[in-house]
N, CA, C and O of each residue as an XYZ file, in Angstrom:
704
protein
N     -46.944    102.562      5.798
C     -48.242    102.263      6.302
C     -48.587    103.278      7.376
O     -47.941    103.570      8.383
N     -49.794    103.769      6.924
C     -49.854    104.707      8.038
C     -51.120    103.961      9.164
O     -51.735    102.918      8.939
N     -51.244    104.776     10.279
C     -51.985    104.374     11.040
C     -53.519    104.891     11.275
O     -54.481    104.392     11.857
N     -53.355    105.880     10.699
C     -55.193    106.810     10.004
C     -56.057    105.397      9.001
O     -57.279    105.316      9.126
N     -55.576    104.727      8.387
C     -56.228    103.785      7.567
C     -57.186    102.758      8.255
O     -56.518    101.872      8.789
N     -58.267    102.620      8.387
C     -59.521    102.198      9.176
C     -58.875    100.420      8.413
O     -58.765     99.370      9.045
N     -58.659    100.582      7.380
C     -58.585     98.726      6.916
C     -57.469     97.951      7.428
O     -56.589     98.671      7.900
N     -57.286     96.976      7.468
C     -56.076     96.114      8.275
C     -55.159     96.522      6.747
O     -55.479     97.077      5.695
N     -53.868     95.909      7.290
C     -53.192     95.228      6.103
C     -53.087     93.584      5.520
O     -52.962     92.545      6.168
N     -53.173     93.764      4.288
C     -53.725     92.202      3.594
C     -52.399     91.288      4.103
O     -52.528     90.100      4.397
N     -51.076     92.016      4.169
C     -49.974     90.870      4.371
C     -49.771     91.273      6.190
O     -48.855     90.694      6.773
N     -50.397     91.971      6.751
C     -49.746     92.111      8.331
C     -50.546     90.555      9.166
O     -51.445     89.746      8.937
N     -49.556     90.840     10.168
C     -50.429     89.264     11.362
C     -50.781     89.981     12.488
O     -50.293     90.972     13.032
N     -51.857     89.179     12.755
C     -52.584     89.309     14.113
C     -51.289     89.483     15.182
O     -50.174     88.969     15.094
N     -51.771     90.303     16.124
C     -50.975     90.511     17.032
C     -51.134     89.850     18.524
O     -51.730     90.343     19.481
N     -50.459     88.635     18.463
C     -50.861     87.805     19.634
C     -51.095     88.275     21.012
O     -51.827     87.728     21.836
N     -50.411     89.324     21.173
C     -49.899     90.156     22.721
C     -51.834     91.018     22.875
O     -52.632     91.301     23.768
N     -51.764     91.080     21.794
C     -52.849     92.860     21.585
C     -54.125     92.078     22.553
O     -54.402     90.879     22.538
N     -54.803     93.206     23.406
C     -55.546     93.255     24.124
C     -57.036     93.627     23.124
O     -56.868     94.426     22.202
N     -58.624     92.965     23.359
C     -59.018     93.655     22.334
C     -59.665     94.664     23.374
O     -59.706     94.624     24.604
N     -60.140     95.552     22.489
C     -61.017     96.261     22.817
C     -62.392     96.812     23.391
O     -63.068     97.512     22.638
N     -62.749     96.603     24.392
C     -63.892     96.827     25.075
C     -65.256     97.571     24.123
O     -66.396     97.216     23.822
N     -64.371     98.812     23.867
C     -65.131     99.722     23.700
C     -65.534     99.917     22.027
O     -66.402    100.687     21.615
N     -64.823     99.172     21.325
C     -64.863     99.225     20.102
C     -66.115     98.924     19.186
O     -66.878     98.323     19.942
N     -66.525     98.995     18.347
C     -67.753     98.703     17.616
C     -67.438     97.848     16.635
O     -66.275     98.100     16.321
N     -67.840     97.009     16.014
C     -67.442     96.091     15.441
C     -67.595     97.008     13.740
O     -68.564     97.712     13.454
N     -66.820     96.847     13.145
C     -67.098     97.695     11.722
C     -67.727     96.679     10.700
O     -67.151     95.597     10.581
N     -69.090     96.972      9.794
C     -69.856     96.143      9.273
C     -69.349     96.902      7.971
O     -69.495     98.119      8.086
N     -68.690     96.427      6.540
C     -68.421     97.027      5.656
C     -70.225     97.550      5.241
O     -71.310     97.155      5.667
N     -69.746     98.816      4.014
C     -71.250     98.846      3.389
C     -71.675     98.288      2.363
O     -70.693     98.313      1.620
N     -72.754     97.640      1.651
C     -73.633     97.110      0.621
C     -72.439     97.446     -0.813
O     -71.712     96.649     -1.406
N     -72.604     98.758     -0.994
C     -71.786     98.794     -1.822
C     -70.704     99.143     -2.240
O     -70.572     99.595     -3.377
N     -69.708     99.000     -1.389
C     -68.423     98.919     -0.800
C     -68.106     97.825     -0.878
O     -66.881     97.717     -0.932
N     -68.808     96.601     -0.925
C     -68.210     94.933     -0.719
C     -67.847     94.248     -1.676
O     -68.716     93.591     -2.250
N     -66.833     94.200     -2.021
C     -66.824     93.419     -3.473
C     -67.814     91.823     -3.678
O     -68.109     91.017     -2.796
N     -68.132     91.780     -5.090
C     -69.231     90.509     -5.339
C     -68.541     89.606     -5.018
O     -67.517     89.491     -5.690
N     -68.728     88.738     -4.063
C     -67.962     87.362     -3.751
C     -68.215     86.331     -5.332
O     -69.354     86.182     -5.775
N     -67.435     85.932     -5.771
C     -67.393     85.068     -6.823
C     -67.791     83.411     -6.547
O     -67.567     82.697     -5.569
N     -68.435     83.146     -7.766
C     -68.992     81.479     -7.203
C     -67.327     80.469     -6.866
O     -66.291     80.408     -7.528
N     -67.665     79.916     -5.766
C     -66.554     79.112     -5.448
C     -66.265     78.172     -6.491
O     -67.242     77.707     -7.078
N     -64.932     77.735     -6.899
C     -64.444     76.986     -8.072
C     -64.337     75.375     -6.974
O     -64.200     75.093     -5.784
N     -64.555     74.454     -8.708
C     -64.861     72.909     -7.808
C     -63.605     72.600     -7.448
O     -62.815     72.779     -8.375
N     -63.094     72.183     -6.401
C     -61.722     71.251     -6.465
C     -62.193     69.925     -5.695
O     -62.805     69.644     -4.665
N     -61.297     68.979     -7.231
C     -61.423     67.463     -6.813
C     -60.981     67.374     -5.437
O     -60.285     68.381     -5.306
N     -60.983     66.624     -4.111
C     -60.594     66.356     -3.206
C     -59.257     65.099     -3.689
O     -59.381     64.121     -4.425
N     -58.184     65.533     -3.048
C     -56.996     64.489     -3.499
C     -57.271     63.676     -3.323
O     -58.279     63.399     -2.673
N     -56.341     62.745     -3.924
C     -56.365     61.298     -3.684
C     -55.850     60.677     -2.757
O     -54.661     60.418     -2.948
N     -56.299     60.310     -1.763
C     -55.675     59.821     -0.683
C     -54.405     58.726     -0.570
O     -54.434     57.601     -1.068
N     -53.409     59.230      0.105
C     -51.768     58.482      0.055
C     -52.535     57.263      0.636
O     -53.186     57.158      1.675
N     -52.248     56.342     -0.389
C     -52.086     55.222      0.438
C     -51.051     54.463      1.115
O     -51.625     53.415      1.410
N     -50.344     54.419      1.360
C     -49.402     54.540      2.460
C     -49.573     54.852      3.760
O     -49.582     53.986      4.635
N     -49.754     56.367      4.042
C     -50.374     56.352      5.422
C     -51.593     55.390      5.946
O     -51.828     54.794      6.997
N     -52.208     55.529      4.758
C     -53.703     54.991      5.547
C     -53.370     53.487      5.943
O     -53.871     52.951      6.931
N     -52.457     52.839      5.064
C     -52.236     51.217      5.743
C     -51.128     51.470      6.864
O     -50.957     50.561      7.676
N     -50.389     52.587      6.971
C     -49.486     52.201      8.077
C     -50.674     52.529      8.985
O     -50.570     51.766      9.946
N     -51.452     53.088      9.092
C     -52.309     53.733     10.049
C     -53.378     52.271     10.599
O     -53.611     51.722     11.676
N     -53.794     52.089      9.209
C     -54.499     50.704      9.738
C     -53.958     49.072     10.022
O     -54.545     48.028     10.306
N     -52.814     49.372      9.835
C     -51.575     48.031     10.314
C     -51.597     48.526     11.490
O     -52.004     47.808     12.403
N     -51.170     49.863     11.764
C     -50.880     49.756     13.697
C     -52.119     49.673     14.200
O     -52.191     49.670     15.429
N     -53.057     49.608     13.623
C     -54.371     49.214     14.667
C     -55.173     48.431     14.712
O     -55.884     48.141     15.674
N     -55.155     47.781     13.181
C     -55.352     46.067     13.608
C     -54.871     45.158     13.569
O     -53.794     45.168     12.971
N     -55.420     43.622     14.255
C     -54.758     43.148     14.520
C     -54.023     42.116     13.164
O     -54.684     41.764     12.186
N     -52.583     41.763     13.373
C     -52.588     40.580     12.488
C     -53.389     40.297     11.943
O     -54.441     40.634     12.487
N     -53.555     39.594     10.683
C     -54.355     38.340     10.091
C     -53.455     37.883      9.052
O     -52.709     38.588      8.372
N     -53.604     36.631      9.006
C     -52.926     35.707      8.127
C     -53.281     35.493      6.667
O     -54.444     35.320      6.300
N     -52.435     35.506      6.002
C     -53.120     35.956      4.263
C     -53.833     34.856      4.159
O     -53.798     34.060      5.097
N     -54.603     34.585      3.039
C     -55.225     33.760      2.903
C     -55.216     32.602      1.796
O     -54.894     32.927      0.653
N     -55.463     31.623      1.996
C     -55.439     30.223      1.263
C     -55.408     30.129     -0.062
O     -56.370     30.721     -0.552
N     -54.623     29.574     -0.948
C     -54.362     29.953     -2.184
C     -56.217     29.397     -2.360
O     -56.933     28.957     -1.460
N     -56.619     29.649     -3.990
C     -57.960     29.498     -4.037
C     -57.842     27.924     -4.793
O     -56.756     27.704     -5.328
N     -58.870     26.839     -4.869
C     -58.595     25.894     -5.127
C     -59.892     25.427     -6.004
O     -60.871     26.139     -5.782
N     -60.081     24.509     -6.839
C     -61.255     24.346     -7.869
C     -62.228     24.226     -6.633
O     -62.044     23.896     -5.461
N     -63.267     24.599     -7.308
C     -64.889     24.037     -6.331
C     -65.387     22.714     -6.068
O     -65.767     22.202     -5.015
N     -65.316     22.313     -7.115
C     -65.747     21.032     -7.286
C     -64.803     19.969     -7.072
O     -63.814     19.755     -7.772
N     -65.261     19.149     -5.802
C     -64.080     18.350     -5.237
C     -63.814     17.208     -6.173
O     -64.632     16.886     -7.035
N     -62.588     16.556     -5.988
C     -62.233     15.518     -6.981
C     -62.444     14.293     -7.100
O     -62.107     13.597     -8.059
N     -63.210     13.834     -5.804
C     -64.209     12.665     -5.291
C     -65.617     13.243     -5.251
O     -66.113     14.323     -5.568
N     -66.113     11.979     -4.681
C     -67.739     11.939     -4.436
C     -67.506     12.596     -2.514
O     -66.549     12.507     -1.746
N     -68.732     13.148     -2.379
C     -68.742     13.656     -0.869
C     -70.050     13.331     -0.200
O     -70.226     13.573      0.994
N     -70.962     12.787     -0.963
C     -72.064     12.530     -0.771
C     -72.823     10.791     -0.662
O     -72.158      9.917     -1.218
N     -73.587     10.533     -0.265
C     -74.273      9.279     -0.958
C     -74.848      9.382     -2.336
O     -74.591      8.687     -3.318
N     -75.788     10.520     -2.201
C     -76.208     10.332     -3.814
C     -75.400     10.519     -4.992
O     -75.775     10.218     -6.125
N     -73.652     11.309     -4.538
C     -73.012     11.147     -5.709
C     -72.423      9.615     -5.827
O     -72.296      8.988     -6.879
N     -72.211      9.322     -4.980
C     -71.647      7.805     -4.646
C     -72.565      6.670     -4.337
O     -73.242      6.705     -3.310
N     -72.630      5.597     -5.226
C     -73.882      4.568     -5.031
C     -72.851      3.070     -5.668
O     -72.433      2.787     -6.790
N     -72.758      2.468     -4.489
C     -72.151      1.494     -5.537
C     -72.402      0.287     -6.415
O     -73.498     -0.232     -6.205
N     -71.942     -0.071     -6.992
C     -72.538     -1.209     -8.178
C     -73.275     -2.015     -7.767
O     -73.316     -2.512     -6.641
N     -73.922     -2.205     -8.669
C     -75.196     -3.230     -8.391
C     -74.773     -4.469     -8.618
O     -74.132     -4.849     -9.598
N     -75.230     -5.270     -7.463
C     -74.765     -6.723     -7.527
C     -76.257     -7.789     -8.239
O     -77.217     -8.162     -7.565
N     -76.060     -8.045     -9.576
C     -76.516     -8.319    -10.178
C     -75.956    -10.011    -10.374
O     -76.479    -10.658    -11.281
N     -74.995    -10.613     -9.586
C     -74.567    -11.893    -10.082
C     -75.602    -13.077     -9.887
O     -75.987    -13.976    -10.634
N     -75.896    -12.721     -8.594
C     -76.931    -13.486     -8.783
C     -78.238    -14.163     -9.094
O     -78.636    -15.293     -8.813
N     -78.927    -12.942     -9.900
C     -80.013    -13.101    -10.942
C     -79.345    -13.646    -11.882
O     -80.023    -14.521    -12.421
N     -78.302    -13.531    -12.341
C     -77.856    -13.859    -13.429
C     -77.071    -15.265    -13.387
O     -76.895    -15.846    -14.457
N     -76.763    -15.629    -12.619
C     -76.604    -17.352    -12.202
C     -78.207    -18.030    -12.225
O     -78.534    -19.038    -12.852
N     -78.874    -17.391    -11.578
C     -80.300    -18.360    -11.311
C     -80.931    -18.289    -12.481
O     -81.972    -18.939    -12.585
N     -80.379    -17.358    -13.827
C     -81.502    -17.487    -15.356
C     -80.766    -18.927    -15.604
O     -81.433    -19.957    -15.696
N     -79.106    -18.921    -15.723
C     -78.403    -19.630    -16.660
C     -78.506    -21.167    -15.714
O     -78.363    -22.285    -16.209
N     -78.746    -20.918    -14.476
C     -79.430    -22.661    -13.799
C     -80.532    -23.108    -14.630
O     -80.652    -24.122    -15.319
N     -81.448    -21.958    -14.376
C     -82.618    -22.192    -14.608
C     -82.484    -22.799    -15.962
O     -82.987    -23.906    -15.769
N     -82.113    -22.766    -17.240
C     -81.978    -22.801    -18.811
C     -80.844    -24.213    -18.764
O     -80.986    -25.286    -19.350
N     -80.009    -23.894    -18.098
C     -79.116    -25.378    -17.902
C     -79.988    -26.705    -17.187
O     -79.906    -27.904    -17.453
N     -80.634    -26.169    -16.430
C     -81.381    -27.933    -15.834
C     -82.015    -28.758    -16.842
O     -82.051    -29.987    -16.792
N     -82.812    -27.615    -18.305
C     -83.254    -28.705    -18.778
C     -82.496    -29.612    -19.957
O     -82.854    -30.667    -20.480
N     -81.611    -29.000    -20.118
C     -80.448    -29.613    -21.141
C     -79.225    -30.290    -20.486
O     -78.568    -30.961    -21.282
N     -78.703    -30.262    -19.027
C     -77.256    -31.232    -18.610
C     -77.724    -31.209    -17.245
O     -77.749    -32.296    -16.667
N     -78.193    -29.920    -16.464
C     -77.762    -30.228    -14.774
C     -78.902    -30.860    -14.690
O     -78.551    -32.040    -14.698
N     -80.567    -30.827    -14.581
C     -81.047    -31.752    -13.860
C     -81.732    -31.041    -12.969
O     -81.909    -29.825    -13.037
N     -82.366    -32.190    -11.623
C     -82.578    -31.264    -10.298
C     -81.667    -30.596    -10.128
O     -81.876    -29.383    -10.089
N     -80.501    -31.018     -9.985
C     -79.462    -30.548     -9.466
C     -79.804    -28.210     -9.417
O     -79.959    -27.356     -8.544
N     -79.741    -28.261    -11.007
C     -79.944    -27.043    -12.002
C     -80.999    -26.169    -11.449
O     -80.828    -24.966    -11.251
N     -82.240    -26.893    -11.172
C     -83.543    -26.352    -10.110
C     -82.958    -25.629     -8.851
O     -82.848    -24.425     -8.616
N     -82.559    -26.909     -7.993
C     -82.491    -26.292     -7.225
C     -81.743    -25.324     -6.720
O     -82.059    -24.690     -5.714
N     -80.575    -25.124     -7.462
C     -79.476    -23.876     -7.337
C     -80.197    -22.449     -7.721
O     -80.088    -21.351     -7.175
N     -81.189    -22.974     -9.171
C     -81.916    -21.804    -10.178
C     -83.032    -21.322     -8.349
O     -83.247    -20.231     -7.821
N     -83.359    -22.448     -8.033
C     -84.366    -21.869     -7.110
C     -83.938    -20.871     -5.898
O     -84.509    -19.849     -5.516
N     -82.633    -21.550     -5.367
C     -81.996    -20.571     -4.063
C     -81.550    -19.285     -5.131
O     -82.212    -18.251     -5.226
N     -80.690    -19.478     -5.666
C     -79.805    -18.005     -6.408
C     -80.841    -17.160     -7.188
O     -80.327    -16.123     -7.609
N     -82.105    -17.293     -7.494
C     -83.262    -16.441     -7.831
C     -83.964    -16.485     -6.396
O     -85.040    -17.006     -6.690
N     -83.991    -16.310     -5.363
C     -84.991    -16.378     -4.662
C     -83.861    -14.920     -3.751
O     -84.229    -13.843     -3.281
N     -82.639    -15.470     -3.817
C     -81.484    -14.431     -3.280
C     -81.499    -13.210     -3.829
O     -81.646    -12.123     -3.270
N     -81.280    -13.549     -5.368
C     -81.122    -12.434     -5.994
C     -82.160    -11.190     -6.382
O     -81.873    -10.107     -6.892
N     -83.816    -11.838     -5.861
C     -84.887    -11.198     -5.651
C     -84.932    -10.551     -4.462
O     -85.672     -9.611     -4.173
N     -84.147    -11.062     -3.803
C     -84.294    -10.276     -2.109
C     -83.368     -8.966     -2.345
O     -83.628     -7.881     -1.826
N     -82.254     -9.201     -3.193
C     -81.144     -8.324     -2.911
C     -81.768     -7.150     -3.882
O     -81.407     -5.983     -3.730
N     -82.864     -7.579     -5.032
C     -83.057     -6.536     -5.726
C     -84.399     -5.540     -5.039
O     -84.606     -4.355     -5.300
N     -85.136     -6.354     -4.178
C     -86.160     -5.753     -3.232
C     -84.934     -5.023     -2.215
O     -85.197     -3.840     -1.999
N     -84.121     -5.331     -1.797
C     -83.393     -4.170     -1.078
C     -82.654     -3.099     -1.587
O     -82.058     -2.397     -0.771
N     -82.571     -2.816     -2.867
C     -82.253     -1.925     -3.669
C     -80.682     -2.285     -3.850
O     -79.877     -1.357     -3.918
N     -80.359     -3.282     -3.908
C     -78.960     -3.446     -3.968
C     -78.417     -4.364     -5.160
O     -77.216     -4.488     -5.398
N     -79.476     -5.018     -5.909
C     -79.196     -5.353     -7.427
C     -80.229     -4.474     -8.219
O     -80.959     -3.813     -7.481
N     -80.449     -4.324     -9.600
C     -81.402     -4.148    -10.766
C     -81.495     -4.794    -11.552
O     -81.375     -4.345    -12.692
N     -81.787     -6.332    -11.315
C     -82.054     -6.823    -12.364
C     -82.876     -7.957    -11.455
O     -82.453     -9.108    -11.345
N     -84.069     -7.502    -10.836
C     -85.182     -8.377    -10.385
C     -85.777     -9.389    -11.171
O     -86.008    -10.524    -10.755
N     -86.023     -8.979    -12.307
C     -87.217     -9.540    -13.541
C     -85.674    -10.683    -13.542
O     -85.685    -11.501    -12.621
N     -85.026    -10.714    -14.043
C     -83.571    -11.703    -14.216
C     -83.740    -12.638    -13.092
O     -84.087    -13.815    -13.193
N     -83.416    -11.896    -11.840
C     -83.971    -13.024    -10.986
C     -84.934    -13.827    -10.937
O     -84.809    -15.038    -10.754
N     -86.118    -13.155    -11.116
C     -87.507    -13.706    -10.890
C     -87.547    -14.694    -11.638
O     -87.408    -15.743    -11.008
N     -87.698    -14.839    -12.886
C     -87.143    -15.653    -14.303
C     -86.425    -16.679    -14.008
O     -86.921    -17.748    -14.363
N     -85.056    -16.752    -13.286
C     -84.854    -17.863    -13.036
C     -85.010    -18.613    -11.681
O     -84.367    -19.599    -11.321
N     -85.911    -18.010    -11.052
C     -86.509    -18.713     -9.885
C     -87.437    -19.277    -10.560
O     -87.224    -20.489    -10.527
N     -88.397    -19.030    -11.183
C     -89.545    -19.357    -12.074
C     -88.985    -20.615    -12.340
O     -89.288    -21.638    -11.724
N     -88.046    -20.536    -13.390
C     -87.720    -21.765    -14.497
C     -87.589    -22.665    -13.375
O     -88.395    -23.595    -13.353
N     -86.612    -22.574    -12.292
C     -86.411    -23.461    -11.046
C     -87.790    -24.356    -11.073
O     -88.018    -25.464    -11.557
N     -88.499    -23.557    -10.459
C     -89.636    -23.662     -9.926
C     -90.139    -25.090    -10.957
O     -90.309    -26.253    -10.589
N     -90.258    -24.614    -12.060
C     -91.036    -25.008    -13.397
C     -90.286    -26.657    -13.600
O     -90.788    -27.770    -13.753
N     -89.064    -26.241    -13.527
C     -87.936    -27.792    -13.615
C     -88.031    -28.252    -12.646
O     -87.939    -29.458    -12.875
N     -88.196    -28.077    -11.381
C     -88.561    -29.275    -10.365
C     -89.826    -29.742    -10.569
O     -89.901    -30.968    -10.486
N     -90.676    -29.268    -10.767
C     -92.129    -29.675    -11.157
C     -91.829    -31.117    -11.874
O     -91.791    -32.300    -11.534
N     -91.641    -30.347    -13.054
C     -91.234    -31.590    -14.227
C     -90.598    -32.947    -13.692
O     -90.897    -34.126    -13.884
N     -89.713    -32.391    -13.027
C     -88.958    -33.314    -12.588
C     -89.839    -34.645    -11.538
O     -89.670    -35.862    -11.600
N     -90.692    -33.933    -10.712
C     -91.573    -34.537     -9.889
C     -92.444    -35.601    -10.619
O     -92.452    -36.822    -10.463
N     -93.194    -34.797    -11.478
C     -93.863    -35.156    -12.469
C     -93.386    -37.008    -13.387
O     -93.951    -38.092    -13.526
N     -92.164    -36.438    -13.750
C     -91.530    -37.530    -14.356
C     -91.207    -38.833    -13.016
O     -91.062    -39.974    -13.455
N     -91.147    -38.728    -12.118
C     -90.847    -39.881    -11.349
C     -92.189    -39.744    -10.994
O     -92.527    -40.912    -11.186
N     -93.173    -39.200    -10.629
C     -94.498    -39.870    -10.167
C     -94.687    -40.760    -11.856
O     -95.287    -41.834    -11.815
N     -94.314    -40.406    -12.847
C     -94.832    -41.530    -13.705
C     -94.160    -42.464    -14.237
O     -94.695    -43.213    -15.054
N     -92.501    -42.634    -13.777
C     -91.854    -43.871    -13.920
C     -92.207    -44.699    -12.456
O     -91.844    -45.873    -12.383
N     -92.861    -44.125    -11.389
C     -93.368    -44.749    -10.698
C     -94.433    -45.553    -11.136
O     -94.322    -46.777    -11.065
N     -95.685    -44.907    -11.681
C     -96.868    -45.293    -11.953
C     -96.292    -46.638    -12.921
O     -96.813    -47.750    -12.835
N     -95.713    -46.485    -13.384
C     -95.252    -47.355    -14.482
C     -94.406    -48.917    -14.222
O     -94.454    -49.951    -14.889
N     -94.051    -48.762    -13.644
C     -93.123    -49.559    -12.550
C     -94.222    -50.208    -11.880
O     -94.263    -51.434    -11.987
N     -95.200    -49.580    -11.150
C     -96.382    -50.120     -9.760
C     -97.572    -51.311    -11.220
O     -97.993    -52.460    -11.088
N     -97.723    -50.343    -12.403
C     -98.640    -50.749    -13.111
C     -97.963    -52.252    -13.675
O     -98.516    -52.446    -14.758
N     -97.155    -53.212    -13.442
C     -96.512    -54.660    -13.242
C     -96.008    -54.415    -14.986
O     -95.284    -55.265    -15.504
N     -96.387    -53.408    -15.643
C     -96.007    -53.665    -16.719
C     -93.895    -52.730    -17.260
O     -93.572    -51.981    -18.182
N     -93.267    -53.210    -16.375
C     -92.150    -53.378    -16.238
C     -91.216    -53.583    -17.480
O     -90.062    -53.155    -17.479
N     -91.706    -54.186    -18.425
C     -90.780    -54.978    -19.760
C     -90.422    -53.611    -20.276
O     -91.303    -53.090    -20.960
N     -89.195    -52.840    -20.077
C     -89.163    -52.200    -20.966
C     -87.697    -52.649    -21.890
O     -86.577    -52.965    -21.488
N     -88.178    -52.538    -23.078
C     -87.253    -53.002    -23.599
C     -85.929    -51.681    -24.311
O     -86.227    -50.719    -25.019
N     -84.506    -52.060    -23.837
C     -83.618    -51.162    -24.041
C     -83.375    -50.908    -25.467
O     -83.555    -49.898    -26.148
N     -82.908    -52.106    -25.757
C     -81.995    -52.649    -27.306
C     -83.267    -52.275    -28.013
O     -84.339    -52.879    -28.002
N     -82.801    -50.686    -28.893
C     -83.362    -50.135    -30.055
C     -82.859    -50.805    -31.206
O     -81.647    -50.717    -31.404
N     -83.631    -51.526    -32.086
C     -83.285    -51.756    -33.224
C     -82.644    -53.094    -33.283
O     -81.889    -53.339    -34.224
N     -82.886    -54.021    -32.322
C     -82.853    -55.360    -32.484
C     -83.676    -56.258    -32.073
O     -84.081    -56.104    -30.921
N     -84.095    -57.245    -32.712
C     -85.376    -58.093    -32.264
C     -85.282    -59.418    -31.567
O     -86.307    -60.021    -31.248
């Protein structure tokens, strides 16, 4: 290598010690002297180690605790009121039809007046939204209603009958 050669050398190193030059001119190659710089070729950017990057982001954040195995969505009960409503208490419309229908064949007043309380109940409970079967109730409050009547009815006219002196009634069917 000689030292007349104006170009560096491609394999020599900078010389850390070297002082630069004050006086020097900076050398601008010429136009056509420069070789054509070639279009730069693509390179993928690597793939980043993952490894470092979690040791990197383990030492700097904090803990956290893994997380909860995953579990169905849909819970296995009711959680709500509107999924949960409970049965309708319907017993007692349904006692006050079968009073009501029994007084006029064995119970009697007796039959009324049970048909009358247990339909009059069972109408309240279905106005509070807590039976569905109102019309059931109502029905046998009705019949109640309808069989005490009767019932009234029939002693105002074994009364009348009794007051009217004509009393003879005779029992013995079918003998003279």
């Amino acid at each position: 290598m000689s030292t007349d050669n104006p170009l560096p050398d491609e394999n020599a190193q900078p010389d850390e010690n070297a002082q630069p030059d004050e006086n020097a001119q900076p050398q601008i190659p010429d136009a056509d002297s420069a070789p054509t710089p070639e279009p730069p070729a693509v390179v993928e950017p690597p793939a980043p180690a993952a490894a470092p990057v979690v040791a990197a982001a383990a030492a700097q954040a904090p803990e956290i605790p893994p997380a909860p195995p995953a579990y169905p969505t849909a819970p296995a009960y009711p959680t709500t009121a509107t999924q949960y409503q409970p049965a309708p208490q319907n017993t007692l419309g349904v006692i006050a039809l079968v009073m009501g229908i029994l007084q006029f064949f064995c119970l009697g007043i007796i039959g009324s007046i049970l048909a009358i309380i247990f339909g009059k109940v069972g109408m309240n409970k279905a106005k509070a939204g807590l039976a569905t079967n109102g019309g059931v109730a109502k029905a046998g409050f009705w019949l109640g209603i309808i069989g005490l009547i009767l019932f009234a009815i029939g002693i105002i006219i074994f009364i009348i009958l009794l007051a009217s002196g004509n009393s003879t009634v005779d029992f013995n069917v079918g003998t003279n």
